[in-house]
CHARMM-style PDB file with segment names, atoms N, HN, CA, C and O in Angstrom:
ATOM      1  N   UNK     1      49.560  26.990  11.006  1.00  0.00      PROA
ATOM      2  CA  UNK     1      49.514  25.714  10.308  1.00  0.00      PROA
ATOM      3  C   UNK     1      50.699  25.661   9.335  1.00  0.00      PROA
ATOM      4  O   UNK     1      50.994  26.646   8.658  1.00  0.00      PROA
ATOM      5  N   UNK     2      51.299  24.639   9.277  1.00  0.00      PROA
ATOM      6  HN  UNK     2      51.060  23.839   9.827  1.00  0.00      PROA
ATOM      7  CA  UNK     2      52.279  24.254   7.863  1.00  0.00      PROA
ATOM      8  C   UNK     2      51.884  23.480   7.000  1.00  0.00      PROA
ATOM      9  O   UNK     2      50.788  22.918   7.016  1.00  0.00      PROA
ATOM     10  N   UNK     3      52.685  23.374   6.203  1.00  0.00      PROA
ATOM     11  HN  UNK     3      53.575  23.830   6.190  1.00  0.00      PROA
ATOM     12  CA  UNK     3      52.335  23.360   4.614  1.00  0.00      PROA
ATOM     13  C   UNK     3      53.417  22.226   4.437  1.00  0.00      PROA
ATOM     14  O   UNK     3      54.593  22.571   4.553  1.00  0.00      PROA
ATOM     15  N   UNK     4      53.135  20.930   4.172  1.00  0.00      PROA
ATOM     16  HN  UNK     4      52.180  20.649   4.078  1.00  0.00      PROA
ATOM     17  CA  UNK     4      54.318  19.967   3.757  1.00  0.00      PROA
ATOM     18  C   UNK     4      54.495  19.487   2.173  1.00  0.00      PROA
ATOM     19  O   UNK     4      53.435  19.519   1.549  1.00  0.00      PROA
ATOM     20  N   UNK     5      55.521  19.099   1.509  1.00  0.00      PROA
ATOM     21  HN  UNK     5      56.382  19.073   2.016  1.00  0.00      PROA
ATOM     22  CA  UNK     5      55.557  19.025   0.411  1.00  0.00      PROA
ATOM     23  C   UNK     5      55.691  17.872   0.648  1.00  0.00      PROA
ATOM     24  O   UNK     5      55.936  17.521   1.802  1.00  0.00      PROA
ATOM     25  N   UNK     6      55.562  16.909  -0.431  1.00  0.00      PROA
ATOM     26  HN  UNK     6      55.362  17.194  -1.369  1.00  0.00      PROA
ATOM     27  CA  UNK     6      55.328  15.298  -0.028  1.00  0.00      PROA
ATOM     28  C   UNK     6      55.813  14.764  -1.824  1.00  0.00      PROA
ATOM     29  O   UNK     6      55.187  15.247  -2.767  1.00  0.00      PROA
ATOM     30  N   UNK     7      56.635  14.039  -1.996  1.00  0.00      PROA
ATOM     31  HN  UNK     7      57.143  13.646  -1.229  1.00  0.00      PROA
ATOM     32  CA  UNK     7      57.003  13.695  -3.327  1.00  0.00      PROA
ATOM     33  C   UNK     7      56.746  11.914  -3.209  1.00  0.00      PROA
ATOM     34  O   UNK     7      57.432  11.018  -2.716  1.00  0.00      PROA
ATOM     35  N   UNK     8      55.126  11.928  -4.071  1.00  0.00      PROA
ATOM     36  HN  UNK     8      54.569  12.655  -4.472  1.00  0.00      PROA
ATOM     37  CA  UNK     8      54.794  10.246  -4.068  1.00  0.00      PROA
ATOM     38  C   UNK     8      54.975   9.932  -5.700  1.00  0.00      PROA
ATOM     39  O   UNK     8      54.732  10.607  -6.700  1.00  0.00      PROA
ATOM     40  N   UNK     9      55.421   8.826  -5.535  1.00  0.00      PROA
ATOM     41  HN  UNK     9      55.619   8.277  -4.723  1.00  0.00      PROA
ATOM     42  CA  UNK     9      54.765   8.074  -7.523  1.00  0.00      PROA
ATOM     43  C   UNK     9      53.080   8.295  -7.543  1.00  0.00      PROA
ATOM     44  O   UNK     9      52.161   8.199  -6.730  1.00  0.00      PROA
ATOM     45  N   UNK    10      53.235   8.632  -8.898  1.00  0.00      PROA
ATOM     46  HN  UNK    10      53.982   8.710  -9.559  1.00  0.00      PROA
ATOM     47  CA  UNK    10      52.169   9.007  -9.519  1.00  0.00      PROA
ATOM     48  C   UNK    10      50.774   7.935  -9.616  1.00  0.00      PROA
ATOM     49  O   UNK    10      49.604   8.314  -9.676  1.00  0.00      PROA
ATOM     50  N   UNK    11      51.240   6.556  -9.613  1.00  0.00      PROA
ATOM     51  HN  UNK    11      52.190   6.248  -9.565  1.00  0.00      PROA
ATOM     52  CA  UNK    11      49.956   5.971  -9.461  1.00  0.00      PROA
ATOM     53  C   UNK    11      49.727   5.476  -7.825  1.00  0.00      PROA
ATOM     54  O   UNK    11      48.661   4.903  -7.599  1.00  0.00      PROA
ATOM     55  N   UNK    12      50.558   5.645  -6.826  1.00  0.00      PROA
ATOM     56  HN  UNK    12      51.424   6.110  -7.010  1.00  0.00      PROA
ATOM     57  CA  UNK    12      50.525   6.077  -5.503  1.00  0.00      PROA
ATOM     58  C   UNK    12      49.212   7.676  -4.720  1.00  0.00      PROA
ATOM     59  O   UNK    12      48.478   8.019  -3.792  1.00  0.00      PROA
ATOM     60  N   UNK    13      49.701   7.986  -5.820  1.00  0.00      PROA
ATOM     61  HN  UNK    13      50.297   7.708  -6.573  1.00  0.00      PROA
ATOM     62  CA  UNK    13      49.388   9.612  -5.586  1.00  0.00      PROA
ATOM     63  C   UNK    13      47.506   9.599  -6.213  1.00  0.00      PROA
ATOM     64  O   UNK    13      46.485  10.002  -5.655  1.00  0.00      PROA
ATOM     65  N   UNK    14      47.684   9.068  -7.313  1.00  0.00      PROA
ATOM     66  HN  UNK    14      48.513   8.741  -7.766  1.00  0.00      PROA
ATOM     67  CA  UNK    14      46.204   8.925  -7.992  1.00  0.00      PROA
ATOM     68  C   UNK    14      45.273   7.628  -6.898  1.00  0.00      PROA
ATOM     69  O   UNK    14      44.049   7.672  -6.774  1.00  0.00      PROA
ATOM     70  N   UNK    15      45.896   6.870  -6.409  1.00  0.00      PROA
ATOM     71  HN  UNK    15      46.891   6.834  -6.510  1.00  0.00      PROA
ATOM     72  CA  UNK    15      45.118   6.186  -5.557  1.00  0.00      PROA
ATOM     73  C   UNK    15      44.864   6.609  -4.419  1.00  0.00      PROA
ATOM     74  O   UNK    15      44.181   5.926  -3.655  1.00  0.00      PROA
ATOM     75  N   UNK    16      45.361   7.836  -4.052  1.00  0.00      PROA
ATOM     76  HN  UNK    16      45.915   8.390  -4.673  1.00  0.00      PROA
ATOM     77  CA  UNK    16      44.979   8.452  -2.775  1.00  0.00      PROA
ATOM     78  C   UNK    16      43.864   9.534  -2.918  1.00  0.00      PROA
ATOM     79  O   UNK    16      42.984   9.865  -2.124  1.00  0.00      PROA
ATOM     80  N   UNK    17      44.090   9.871  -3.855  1.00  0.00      PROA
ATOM     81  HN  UNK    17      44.805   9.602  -4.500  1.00  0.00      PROA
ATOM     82  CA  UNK    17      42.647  10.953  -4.733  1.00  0.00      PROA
ATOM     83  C   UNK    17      41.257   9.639  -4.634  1.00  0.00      PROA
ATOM     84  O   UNK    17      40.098   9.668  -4.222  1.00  0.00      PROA
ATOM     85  N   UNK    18      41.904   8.860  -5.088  1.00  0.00      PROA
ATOM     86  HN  UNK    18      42.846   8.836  -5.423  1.00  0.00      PROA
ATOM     87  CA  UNK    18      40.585   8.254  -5.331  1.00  0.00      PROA
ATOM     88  C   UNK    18      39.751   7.607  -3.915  1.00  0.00      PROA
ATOM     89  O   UNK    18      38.563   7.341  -3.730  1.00  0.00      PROA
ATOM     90  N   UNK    19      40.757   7.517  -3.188  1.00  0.00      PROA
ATOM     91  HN  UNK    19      41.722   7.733  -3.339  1.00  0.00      PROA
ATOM     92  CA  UNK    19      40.430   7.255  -2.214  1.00  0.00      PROA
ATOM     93  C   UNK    19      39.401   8.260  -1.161  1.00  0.00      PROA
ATOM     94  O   UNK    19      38.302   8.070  -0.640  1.00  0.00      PROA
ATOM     95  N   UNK    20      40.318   9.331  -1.160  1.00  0.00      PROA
ATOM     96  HN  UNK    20      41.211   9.486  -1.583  1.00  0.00      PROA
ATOM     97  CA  UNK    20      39.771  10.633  -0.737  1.00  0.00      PROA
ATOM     98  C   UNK    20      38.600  10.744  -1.303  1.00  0.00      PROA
ATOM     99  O   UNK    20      37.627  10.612  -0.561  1.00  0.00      PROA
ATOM    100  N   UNK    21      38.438  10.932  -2.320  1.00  0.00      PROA
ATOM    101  HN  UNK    21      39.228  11.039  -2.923  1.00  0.00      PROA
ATOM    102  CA  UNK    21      37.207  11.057  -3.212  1.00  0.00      PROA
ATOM    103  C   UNK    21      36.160  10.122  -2.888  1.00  0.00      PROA
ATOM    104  O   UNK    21      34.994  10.511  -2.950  1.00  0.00      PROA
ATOM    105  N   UNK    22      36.518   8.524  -2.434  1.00  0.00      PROA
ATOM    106  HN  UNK    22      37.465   8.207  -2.384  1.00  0.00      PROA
ATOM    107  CA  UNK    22      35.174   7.823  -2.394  1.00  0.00      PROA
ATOM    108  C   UNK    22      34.738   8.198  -0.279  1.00  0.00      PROA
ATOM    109  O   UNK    22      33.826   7.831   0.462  1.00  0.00      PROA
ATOM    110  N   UNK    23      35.694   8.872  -0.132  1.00  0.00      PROA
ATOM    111  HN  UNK    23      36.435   9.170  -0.733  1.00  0.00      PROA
ATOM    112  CA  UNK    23      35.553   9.309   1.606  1.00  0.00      PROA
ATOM    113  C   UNK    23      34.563  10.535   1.287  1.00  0.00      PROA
ATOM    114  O   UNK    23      33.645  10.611   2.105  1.00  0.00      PROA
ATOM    115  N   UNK    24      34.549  11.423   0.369  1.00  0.00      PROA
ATOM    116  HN  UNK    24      35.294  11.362  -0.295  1.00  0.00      PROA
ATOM    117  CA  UNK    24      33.653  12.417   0.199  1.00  0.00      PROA
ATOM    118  C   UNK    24      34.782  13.545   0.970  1.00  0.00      PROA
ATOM    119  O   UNK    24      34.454  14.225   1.942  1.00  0.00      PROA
ATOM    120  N   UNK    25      36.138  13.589   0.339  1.00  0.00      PROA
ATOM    121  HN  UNK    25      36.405  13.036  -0.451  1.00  0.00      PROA
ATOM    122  CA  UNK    25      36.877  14.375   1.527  1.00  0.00      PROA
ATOM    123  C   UNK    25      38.385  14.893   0.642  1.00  0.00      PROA
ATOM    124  O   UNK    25      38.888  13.935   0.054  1.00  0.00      PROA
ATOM    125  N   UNK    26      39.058  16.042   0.485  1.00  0.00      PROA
ATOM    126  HN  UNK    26      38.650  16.820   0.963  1.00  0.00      PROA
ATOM    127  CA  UNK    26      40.232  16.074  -0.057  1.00  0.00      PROA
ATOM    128  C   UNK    26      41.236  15.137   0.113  1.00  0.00      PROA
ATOM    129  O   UNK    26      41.011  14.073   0.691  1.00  0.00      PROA
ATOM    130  N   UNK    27      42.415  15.452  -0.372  1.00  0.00      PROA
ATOM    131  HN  UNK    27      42.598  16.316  -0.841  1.00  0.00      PROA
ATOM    132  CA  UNK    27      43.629  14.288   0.068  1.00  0.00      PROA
ATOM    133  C   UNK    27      44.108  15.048   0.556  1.00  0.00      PROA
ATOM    134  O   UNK    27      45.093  14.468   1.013  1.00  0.00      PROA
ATOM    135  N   UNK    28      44.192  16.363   0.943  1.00  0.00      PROA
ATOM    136  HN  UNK    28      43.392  16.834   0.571  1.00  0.00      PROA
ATOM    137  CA  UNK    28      44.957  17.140   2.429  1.00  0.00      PROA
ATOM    138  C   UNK    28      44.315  16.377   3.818  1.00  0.00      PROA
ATOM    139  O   UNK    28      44.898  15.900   4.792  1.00  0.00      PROA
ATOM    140  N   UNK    29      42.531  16.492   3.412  1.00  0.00      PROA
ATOM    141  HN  UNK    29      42.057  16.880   2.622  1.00  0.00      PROA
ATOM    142  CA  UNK    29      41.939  16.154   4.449  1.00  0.00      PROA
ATOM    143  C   UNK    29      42.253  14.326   5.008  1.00  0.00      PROA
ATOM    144  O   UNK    29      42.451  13.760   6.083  1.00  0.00      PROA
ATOM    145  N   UNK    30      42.152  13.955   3.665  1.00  0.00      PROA
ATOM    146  HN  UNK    30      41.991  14.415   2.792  1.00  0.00      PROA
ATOM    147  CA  UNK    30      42.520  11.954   3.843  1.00  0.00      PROA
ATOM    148  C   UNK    30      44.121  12.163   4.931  1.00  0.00      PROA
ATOM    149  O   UNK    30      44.143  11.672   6.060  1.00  0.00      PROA
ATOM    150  N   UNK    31      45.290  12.910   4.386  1.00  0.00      PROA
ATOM    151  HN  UNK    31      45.272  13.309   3.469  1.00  0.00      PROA
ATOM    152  CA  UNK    31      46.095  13.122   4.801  1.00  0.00      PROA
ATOM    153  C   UNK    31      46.384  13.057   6.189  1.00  0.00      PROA
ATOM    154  O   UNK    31      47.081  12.287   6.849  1.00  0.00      PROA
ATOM    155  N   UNK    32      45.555  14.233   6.537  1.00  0.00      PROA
ATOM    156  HN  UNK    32      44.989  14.859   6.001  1.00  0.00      PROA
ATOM    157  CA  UNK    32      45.789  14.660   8.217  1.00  0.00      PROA
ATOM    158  C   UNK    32      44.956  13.636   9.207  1.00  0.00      PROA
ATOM    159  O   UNK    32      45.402  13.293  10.302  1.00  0.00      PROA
ATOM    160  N   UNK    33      43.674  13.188   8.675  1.00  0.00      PROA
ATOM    161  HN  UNK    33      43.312  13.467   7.786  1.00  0.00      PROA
ATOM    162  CA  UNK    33      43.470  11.732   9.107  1.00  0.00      PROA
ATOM    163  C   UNK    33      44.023  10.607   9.476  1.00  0.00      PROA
ATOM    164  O   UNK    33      44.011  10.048  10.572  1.00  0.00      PROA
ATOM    165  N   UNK    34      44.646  10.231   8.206  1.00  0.00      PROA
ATOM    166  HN  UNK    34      44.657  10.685   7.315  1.00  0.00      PROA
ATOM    167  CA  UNK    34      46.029   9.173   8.528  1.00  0.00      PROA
ATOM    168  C   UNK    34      47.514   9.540   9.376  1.00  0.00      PROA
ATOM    169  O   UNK    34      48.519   8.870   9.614  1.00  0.00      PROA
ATOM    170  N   UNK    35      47.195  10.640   9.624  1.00  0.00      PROA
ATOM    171  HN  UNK    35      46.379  11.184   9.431  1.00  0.00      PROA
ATOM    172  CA  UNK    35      48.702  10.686  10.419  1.00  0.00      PROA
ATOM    173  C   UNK    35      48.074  11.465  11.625  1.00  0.00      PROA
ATOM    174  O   UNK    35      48.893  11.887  12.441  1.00  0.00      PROA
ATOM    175  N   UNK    36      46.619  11.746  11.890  1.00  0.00      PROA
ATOM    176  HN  UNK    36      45.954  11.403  11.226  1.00  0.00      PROA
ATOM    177  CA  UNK    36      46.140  11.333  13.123  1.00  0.00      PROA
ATOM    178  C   UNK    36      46.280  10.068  13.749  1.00  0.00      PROA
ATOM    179  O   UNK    36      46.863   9.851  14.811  1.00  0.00      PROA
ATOM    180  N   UNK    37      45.712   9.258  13.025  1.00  0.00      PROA
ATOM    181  HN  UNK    37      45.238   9.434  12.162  1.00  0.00      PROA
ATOM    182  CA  UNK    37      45.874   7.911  13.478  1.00  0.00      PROA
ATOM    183  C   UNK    37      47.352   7.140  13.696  1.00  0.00      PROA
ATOM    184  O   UNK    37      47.612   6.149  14.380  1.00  0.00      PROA
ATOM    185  N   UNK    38      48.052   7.812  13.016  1.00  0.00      PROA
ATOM    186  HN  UNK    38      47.841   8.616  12.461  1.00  0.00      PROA
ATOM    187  CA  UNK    38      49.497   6.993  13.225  1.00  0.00      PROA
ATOM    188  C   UNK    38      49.943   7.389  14.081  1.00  0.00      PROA
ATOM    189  O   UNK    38      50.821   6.737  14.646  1.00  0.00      PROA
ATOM    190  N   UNK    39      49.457   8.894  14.667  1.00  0.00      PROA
ATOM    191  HN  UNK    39      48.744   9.424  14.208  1.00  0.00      PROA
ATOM    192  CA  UNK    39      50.492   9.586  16.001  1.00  0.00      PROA
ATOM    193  C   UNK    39      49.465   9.095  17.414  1.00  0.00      PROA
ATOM    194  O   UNK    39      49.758   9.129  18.609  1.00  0.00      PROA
ATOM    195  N   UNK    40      48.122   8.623  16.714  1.00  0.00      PROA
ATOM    196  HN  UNK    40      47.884   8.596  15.743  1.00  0.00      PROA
ATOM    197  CA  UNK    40      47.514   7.952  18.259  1.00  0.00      PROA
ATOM    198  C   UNK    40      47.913   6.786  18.317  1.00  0.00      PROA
ATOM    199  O   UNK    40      47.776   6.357  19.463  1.00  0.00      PROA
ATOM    200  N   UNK    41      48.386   5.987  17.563  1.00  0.00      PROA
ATOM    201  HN  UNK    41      48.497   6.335  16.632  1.00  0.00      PROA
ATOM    202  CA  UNK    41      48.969   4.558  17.701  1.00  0.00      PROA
ATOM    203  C   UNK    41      50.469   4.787  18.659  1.00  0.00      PROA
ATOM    204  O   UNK    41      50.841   4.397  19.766  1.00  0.00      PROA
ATOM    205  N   UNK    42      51.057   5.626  17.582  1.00  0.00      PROA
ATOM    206  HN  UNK    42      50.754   5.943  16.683  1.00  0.00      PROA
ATOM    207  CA  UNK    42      52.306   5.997  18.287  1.00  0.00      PROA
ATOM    208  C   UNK    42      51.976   6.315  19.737  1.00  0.00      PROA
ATOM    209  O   UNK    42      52.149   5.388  20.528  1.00  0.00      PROA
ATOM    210  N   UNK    43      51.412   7.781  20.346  1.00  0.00      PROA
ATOM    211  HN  UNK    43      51.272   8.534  19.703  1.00  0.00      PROA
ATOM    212  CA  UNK    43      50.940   8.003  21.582  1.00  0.00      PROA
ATOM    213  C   UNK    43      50.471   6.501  22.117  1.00  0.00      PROA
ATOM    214  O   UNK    43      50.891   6.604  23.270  1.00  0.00      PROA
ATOM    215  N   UNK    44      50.042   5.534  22.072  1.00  0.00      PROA
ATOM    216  HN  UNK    44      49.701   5.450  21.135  1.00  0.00      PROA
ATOM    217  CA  UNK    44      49.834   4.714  22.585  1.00  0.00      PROA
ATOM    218  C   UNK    44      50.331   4.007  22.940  1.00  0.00      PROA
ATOM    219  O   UNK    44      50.287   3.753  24.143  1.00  0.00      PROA
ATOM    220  N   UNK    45      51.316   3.079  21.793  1.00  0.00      PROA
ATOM    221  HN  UNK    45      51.352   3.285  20.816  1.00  0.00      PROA
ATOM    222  CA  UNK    45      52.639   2.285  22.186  1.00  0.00      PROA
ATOM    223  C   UNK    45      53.187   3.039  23.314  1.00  0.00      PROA
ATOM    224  O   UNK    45      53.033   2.556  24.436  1.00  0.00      PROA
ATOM    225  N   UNK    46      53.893   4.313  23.165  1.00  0.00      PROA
ATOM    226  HN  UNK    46      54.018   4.706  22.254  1.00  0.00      PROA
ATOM    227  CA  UNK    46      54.529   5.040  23.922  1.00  0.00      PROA
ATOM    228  C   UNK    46      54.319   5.040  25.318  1.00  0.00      PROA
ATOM    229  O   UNK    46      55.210   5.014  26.167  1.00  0.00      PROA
ATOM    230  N   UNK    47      52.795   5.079  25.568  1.00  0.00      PROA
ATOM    231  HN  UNK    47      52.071   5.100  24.879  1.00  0.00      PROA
ATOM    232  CA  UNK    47      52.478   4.791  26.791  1.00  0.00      PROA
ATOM    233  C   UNK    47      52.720   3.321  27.370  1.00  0.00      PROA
ATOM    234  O   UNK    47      53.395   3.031  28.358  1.00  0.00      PROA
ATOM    235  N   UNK    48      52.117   2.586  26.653  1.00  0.00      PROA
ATOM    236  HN  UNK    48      51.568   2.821  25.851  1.00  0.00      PROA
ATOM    237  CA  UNK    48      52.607   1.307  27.231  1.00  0.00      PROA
ATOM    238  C   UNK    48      54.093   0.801  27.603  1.00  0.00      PROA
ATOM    239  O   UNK    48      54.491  -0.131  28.302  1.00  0.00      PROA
ATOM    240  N   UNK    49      54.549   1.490  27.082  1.00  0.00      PROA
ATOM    241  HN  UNK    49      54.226   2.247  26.514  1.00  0.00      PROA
ATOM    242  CA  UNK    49      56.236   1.107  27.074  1.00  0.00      PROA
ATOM    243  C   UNK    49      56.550   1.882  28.409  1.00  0.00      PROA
ATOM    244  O   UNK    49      57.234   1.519  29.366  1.00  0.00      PROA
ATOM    245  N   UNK    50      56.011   2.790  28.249  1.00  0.00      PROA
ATOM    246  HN  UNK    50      55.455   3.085  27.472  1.00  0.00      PROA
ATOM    247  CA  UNK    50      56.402   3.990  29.794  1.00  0.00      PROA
ATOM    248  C   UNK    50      56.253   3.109  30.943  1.00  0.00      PROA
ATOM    249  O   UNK    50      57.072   2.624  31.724  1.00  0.00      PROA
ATOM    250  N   UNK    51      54.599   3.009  30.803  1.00  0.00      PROA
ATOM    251  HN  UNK    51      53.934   3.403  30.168  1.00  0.00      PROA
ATOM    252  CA  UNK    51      53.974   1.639  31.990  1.00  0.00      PROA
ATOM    253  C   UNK    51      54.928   0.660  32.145  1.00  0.00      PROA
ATOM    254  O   UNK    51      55.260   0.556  33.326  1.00  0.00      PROA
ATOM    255  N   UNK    52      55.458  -0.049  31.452  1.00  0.00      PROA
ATOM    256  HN  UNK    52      55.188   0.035  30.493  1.00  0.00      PROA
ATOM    257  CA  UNK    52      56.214  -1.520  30.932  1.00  0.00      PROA
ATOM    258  C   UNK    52      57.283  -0.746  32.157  1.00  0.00      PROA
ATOM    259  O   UNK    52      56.886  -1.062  33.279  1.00  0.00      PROA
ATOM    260  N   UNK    53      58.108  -0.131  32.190  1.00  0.00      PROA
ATOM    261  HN  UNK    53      58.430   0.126  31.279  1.00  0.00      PROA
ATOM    262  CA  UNK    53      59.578   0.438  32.406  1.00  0.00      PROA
ATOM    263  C   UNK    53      59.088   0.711  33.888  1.00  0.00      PROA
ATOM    264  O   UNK    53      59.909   0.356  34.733  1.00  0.00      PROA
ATOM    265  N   UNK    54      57.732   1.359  34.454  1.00  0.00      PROA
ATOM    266  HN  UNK    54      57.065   1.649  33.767  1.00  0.00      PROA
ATOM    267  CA  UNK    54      57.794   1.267  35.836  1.00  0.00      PROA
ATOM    268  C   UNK    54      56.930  -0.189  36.358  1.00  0.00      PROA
ATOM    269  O   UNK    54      56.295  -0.112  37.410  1.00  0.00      PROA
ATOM    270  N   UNK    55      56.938  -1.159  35.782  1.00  0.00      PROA
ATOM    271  HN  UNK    55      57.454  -1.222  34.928  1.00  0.00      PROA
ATOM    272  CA  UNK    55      56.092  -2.224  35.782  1.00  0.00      PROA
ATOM    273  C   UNK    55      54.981  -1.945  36.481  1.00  0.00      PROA
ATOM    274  O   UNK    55      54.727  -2.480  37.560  1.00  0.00      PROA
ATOM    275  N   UNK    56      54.083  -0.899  35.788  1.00  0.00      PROA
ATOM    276  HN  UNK    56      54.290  -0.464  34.912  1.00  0.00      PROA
ATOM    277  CA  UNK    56      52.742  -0.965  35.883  1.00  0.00      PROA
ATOM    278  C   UNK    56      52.183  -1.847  35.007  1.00  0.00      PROA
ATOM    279  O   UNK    56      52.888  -2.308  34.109  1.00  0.00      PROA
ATOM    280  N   UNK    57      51.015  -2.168  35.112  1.00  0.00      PROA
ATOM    281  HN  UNK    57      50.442  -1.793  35.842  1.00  0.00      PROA
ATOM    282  CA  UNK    57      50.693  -3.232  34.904  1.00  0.00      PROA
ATOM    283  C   UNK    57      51.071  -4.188  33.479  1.00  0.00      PROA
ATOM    284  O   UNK    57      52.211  -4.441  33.090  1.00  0.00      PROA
ATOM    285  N   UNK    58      50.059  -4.537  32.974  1.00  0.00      PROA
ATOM    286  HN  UNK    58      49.133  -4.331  33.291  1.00  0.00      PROA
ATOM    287  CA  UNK    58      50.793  -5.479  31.925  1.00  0.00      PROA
ATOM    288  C   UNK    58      51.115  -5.092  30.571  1.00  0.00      PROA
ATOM    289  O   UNK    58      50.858  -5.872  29.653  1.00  0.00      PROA
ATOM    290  N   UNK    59      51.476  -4.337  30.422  1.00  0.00      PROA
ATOM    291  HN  UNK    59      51.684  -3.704  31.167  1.00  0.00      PROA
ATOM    292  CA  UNK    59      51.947  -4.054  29.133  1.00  0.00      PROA
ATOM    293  C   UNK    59      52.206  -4.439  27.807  1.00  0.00      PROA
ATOM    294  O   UNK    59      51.767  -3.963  26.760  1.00  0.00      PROA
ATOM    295  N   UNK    60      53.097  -5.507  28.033  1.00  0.00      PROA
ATOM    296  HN  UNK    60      53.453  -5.894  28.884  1.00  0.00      PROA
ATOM    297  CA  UNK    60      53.247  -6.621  27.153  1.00  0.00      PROA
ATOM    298  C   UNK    60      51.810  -7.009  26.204  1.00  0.00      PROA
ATOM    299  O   UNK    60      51.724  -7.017  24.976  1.00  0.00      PROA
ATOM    300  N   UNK    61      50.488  -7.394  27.454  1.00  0.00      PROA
ATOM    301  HN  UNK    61      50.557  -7.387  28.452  1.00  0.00      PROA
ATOM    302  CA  UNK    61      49.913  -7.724  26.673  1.00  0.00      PROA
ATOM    303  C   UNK    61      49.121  -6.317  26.142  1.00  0.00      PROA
ATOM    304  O   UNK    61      48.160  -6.511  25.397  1.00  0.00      PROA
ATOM    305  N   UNK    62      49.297  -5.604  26.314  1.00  0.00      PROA
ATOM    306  HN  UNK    62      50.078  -5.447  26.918  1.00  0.00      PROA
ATOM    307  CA  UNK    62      48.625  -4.141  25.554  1.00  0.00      PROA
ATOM    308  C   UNK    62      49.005  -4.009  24.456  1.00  0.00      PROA
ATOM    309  O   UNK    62      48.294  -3.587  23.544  1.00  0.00      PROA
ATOM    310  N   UNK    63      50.891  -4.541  24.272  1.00  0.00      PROA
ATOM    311  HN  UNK    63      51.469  -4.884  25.013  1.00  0.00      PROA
ATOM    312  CA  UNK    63      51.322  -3.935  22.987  1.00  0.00      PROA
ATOM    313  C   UNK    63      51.078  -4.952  22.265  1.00  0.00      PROA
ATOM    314  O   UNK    63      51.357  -4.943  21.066  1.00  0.00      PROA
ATOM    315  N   UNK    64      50.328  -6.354  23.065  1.00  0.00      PROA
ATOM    316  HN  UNK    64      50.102  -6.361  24.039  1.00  0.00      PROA
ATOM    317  CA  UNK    64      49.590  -7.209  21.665  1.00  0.00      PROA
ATOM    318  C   UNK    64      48.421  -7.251  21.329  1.00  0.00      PROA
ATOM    319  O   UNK    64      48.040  -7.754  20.272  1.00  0.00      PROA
ATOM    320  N   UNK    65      47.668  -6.714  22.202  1.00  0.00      PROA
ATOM    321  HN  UNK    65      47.978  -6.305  23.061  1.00  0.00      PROA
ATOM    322  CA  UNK    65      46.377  -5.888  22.306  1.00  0.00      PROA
ATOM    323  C   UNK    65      46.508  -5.133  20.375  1.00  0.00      PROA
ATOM    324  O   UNK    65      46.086  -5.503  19.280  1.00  0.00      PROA
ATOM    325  N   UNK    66      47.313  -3.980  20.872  1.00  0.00      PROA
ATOM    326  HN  UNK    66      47.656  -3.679  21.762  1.00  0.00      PROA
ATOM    327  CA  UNK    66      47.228  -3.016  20.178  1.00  0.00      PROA
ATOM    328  C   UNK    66      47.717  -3.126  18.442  1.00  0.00      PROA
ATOM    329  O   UNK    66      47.327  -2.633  17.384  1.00  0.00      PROA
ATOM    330  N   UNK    67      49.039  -4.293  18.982  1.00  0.00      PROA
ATOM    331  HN  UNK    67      49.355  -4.694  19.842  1.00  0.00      PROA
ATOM    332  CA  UNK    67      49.280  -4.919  17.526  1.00  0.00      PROA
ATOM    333  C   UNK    67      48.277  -5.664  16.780  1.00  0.00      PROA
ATOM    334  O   UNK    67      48.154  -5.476  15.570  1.00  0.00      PROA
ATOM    335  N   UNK    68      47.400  -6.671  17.545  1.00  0.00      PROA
ATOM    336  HN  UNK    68      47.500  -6.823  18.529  1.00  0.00      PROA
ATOM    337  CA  UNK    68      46.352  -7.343  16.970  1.00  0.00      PROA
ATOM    338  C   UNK    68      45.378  -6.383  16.365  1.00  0.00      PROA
ATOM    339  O   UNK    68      44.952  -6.531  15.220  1.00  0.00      PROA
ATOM    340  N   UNK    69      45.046  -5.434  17.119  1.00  0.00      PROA
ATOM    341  HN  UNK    69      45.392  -5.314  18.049  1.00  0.00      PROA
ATOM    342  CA  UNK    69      43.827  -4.322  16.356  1.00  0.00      PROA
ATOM    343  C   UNK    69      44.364  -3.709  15.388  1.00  0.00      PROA
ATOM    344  O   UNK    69      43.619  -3.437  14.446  1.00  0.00      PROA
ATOM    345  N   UNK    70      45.592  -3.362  15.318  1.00  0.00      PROA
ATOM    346  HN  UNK    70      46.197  -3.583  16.083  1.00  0.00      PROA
ATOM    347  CA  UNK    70      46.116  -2.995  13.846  1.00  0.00      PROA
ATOM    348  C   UNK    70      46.261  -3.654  12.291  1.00  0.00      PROA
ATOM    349  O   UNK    70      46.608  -3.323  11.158  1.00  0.00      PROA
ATOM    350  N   UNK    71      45.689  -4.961  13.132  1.00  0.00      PROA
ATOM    351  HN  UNK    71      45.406  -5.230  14.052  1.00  0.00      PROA
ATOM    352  CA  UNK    71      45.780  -5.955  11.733  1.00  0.00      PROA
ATOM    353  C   UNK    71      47.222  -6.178  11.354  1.00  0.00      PROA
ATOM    354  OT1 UNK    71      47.504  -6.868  10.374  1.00  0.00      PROA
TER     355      UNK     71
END
């Protein structure tokens, strides 16, 4: 496992505690959560774009699929 150093502003940094905190969960743990989710979004686009390039199926609308569920 690695160890990342991360340099946020301070009331950035206190809103992520608090956050963590109302999850019942560290901010290492809030952490690796959120950049779960950003690398399955990523993995996802990625795929669709792959699909898109051998025109399997529709893609296009996946990556608005996927944009719409992201809010």
């Amino acid at each position: 496992m690695a160890a990342l150093t991360l340099r946020l502003p301070d009331d950035k940094h206190e809103r992520l505690k608090q956050l963590a905190k109302s999850r019942g969960m560290s901010v290492n743990k809030l952490m690796d959560e959120m950049t779960t989710l950003m690398l399955v979004e990523f993995d996802l686009k990625t795929r669709f774009q792959i699909r898109a390039a051998r025109g399997e199926g529709k893609a296009d609308r996946g990556l608005e699929l996927l944009t719409k569920a992201k809010g």
